[in-house]
C-alpha positions as CSV (number, residue, x, y, z in Angstrom):
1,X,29.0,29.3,-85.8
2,X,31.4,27.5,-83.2
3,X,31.1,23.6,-82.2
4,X,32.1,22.1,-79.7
5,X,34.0,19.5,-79.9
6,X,35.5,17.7,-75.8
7,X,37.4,15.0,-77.4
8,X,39.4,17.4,-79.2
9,X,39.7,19.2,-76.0
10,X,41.1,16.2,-73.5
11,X,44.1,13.5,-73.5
12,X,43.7,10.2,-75.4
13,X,44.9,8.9,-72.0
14,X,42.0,9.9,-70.2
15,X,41.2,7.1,-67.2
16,X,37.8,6.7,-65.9
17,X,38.3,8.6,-62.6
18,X,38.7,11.6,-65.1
19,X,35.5,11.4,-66.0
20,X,34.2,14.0,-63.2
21,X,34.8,17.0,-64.7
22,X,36.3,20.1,-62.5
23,X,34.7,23.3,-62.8
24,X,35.6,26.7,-61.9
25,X,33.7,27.8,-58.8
26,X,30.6,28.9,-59.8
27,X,28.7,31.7,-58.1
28,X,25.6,31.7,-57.8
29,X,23.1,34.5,-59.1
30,X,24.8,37.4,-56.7
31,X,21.4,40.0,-57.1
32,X,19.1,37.3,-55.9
33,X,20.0,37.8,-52.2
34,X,18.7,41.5,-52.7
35,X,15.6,41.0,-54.1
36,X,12.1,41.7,-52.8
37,X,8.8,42.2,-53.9
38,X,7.6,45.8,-52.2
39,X,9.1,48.9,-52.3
40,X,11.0,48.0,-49.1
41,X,13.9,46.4,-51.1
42,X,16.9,46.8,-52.5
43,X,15.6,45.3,-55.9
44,X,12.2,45.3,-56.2
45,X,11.0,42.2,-58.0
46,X,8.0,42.9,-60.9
47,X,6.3,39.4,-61.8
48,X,3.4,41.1,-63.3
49,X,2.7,42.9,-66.7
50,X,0.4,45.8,-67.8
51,X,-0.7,45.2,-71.4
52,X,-1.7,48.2,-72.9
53,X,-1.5,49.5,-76.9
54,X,2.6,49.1,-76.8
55,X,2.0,45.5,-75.5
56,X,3.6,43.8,-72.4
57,X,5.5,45.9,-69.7
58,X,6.1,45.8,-66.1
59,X,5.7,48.6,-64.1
60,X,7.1,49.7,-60.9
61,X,5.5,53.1,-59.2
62,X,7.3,55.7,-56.7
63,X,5.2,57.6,-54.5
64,X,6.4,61.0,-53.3
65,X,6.7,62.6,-50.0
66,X,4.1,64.8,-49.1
67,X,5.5,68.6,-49.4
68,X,2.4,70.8,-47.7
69,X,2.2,71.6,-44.4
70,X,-1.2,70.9,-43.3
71,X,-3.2,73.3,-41.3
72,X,-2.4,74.7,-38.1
73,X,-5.4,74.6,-34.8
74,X,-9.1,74.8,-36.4
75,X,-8.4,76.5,-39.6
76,X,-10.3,74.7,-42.1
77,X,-8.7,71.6,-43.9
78,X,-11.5,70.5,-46.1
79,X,-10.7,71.5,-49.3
80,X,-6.9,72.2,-48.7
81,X,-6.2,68.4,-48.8
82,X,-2.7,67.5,-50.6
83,X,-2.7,65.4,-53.4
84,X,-0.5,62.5,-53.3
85,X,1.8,62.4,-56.6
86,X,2.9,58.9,-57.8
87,X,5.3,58.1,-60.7
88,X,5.2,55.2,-63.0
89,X,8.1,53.9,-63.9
90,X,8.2,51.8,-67.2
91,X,10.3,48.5,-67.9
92,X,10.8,47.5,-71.3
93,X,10.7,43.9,-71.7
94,X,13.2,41.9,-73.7
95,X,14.8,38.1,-73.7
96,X,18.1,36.9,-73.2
97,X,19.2,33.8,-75.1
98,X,22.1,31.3,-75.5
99,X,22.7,28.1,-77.0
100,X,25.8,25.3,-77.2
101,X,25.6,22.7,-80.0
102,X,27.7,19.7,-80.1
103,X,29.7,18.6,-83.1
104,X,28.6,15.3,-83.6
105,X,27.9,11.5,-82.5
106,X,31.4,10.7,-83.1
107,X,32.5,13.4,-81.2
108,X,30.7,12.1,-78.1
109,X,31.8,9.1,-78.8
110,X,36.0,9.9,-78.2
111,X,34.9,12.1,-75.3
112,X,34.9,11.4,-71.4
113,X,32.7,14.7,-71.2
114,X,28.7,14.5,-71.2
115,X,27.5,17.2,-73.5
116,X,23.7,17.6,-72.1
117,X,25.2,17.9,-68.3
118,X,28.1,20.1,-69.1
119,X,26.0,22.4,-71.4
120,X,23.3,23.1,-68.7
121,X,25.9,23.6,-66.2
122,X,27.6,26.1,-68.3
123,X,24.5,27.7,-70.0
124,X,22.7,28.2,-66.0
125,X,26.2,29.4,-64.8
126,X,26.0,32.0,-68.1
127,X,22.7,33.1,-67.1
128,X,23.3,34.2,-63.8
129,X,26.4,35.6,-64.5
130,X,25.0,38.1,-67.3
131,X,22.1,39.3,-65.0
132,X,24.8,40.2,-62.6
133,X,26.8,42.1,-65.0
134,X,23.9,43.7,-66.5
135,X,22.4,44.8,-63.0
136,X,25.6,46.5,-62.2
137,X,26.2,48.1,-65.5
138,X,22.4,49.4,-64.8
139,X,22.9,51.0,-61.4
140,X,26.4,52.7,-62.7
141,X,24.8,54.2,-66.0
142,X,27.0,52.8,-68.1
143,X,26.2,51.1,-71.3
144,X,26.1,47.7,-72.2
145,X,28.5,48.1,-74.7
146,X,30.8,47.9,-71.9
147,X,32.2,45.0,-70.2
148,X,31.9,45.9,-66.2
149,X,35.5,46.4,-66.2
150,X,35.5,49.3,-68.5
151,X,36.4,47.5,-72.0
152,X,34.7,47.0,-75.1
153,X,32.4,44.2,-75.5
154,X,33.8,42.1,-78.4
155,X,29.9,41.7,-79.4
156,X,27.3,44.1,-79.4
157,X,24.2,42.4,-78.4
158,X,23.3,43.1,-75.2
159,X,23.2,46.8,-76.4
160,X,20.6,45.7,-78.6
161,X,18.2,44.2,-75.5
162,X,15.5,46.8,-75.3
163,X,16.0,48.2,-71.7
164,X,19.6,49.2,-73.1
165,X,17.9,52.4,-74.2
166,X,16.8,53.1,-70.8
167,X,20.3,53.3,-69.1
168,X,21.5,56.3,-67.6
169,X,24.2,58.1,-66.3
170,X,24.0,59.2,-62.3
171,X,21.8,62.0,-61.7
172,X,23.3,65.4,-60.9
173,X,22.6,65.1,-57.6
174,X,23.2,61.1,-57.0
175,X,26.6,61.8,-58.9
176,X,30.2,62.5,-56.5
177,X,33.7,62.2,-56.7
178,X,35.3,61.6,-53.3
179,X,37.8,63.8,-53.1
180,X,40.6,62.1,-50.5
181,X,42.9,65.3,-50.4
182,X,40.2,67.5,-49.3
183,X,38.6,64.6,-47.1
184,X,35.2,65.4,-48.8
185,X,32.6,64.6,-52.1
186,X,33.0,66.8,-55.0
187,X,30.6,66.8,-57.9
188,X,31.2,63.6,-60.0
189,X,34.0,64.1,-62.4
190,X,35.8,61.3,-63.5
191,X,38.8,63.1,-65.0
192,X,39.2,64.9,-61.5
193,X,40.6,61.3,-59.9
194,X,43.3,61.0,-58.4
195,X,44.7,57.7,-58.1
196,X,47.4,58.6,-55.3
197,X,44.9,60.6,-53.1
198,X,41.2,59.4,-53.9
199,X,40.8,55.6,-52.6
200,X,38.2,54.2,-50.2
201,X,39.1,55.3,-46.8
202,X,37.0,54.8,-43.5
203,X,36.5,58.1,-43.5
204,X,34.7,58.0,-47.1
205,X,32.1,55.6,-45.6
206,X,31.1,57.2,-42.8
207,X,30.3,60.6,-44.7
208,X,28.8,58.0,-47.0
209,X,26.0,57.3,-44.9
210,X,25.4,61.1,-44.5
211,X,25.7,62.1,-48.0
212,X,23.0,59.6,-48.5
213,X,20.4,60.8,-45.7
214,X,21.0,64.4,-46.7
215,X,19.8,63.2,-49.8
216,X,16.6,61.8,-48.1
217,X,17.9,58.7,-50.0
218,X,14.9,55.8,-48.5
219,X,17.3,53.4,-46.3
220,X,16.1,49.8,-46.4
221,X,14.9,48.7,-43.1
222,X,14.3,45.4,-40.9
223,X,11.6,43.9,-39.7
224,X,11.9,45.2,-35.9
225,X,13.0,48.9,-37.6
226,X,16.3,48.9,-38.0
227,X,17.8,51.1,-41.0
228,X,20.7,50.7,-43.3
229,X,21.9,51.3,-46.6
230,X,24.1,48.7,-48.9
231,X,27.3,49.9,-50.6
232,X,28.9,47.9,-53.3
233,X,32.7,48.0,-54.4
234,X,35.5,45.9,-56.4
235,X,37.6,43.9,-54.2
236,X,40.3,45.6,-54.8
237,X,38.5,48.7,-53.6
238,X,37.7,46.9,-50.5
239,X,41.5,46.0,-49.9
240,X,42.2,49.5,-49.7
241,X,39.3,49.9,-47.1
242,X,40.7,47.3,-45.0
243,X,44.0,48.8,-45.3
244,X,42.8,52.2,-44.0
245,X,44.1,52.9,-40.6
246,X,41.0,54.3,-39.4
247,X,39.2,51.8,-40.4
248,X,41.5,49.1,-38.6
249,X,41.1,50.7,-35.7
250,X,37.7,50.9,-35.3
251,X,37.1,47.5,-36.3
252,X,39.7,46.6,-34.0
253,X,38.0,48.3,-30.9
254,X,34.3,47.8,-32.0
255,X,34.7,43.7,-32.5
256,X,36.1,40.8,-30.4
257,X,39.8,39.7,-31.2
258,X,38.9,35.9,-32.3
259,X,38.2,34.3,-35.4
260,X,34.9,35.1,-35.4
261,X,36.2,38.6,-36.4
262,X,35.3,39.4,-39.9
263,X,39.0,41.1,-40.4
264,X,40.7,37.0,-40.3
265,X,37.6,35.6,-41.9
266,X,38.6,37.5,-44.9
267,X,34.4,37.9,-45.2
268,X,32.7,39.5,-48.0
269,X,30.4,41.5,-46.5
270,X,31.4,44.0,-43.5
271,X,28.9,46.0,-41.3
272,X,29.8,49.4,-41.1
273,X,28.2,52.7,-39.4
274,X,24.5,51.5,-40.0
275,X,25.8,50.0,-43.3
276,X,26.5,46.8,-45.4
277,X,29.5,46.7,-47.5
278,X,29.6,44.2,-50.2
279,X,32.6,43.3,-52.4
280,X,31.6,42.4,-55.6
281,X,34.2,42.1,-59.3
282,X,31.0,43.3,-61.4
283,X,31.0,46.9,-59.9
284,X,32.3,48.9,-62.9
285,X,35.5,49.5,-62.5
286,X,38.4,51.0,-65.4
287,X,40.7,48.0,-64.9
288,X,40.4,47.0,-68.5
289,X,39.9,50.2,-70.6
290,X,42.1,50.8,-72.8
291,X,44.7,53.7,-72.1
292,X,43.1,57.0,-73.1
293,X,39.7,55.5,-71.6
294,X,40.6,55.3,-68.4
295,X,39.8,58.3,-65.8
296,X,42.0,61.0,-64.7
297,X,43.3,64.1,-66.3
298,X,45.4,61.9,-68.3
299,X,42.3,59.5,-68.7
300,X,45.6,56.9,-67.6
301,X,44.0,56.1,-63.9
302,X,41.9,53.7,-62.7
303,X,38.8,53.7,-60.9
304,X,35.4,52.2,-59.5
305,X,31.9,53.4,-59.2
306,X,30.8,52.9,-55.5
307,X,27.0,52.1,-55.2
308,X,25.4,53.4,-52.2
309,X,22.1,51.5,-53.1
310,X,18.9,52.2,-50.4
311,X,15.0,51.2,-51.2
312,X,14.3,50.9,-54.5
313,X,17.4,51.2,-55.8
314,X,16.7,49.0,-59.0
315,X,13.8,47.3,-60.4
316,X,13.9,43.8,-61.8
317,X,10.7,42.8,-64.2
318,X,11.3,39.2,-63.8
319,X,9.0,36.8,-66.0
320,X,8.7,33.2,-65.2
321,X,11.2,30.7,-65.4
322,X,14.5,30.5,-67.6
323,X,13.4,28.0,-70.5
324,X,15.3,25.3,-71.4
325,X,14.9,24.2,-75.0
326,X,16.7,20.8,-76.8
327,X,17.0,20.4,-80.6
328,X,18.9,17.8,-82.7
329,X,20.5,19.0,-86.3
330,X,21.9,17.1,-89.2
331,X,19.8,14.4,-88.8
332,X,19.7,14.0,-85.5
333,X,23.4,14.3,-85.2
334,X,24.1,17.3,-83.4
335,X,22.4,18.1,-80.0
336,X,22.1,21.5,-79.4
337,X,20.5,22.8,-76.1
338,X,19.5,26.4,-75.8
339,X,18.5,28.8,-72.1
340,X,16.5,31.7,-72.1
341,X,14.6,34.6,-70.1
342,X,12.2,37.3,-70.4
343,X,12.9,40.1,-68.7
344,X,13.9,44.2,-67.7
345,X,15.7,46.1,-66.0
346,X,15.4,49.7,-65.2
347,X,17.2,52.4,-62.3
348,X,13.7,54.2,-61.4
349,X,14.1,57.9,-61.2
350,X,11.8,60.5,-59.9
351,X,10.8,64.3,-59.4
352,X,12.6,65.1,-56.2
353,X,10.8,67.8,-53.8
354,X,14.0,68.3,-52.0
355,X,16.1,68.6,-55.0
356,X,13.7,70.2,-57.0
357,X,15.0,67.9,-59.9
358,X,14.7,64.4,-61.5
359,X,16.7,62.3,-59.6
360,X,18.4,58.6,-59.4
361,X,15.4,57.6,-57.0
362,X,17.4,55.1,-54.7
363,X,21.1,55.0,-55.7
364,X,24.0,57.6,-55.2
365,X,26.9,56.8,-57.4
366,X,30.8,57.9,-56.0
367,X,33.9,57.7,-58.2
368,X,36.6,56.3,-56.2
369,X,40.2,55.6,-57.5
370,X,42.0,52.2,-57.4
């Protein structure tokens, strides 16, 4: 069990206009601005349970296309009706939890630092931050044992949440590997990248957005009908976008030369060919495997899983509130201040009619290099 201790932490010499502490930026929950609660979004939000013999779980359902054909002039249609097939999609419920305890009354005492302000600073900052990874690591089908930049976790325990077991890897047919030399997708294949040829290009993203409608992946649409899809990829995987001379110069041509332009606003997001392209350091990425791990032939090279993410894409069982709890030890003490949340997450899958296979229902994954 580690304590923490601020006075051993800061200068004897510590003057009073010290005593506001400076942070790190903080970011806020980055999967919130993607969340909805129909099947119109991104990640659909479940705030109810079914409780049945296994107890509590949430449950999203997917609703197929209709495959008949219906009947042609007068011929009959009662009794050649088409059923409509829905799938249930289960989300195991578990809770996330983390505590900081302090070391003591004397401690406090030496220190500049507030314990109860820092410690739900750092715990909400935590929070958020693990939901992000975890959502990420969810979409890419890759286990929780991982960090999101392809190492070991130094603990095990969010492999032991319950929804662990329900990870994935892509689907067969939500699965590529773009394949820069050849200027097309392949099957996925990690140990087929090529870190000199296979990088995001401009011309990647715009067979992107066909990959996915062949697919009949669902696009997410606005209010007044307008469709798109959101892709997701490392910074670094967005520099090399930006880079691309295609892509420069239809950026260049399709947007005004002024600051306004997204290129010198150095923005996060760009808009792209009916699609929004988020940078994000949680996409899973091979940065810090260890050498061996990594993709390649070699399994030396370095890569990222693009997320083309439409409808659906992910579901969220979210439960209430996180809960804050407070709790002295050793006779009062040691404050100790815990955060936790109830919770699932789950990448829906389903029968597709066009596939004629259990797909990824919302998500197409592509192995880039770096």
């Amino acid at each position: 069990m580690a304590l923490t201790n601020f006075a051993a932490l800061t200068d004897e010499q510590l003057t009073v206009w010290q005593r506001t502490t400076w942070r790190a930026a903080r970011e806020h929950m980055f999967i919130n601005q993607f969340l909805g609660s129909d099947e119109n979004s991104m990640i659909q939000r479940i705030t109810e349970l079914t409780r049945d013999e296994k107890g509590a779980r949430a449950v999203i359902t997917l609703v197929t296309d209709l495959e008949d054909d219906g009947v042609a002039g007068d011929r009959f249609l009662e009794g050649n009706e088409e059923a409509m097939v829905s799938d249930d999609q289960v989300i195991q419920i578990d809770q996330l939890r983390h505590a900081v305890r302090n070391k003591g009354r004397m401690a406090d005492q030496r220190s500049v630092v507030k314990f109860r302000e820092n410690a739900r600073n750092n715990l909400a900052y935590w929070l958020a931050n693990r939901h992000d990874q975890l959502a990420f690591l969810t979409m890419s089908g890759v286990s929780y044992a991982k960090t999101n930049n392809g190492a070991n976790r130094p603990k095990q325990e969010l492999a032991n949440l319950a929804y662990a077991a329900d990870i994935s890897a892509p689907s067969a047919n939500r699965h590529y590997r773009w394949d820069g030399n050849a200027g097309g997708f392949e099957a996925g294949d990690t140990s087929a990248i090529d870190d000199s040829e296979d990088q995001v290009s401009y011309e990647m993203i715009v067979k992107a957005r066909t990959l996915a409608e062949d697919n009949y992946i669902r696009p997410l649409r606005t209010k007044n009908g307008v469709e798109w899809y959101n892709i997701f990829m490392t910074p670094k995987g967005f520099e090399a976008l930006k880079l691309d001379e295609n892509f420069q110069k239809a950026y260049r041509s399709a947007r005004e030369r002024s600051p306004n332009n997204p290129l010198f606003q150095g923005a996060n997001v760009i808009y792209l060919d009916g699609m929004a392209i988020y940078k994000h350091r949680y996409v899973y990425n091979t940065t810090g495997a260890a050498s061996g791990e990594k993709w390649g032939q070699s399994g030396t090279d370095d890569g990222q899983r693009v997320l083309l993410c439409g409808a659906q894409a992910l579901a969220l069982a979210d439960l209430g509130a996180p809960y804050w709890v407070e709790k002295k030890f050793d006779y009062d003490n040691q404050p100790g201040i815990s955060v936790g949340k109830m919770g699932g997450l789950l990448k829906p899958k389903f029968h597709s009619i066009y596939n004629q296979s259990t797909e990824d229902f919302g998500i197409i994954a592509i192995d880039t290099a770096l």
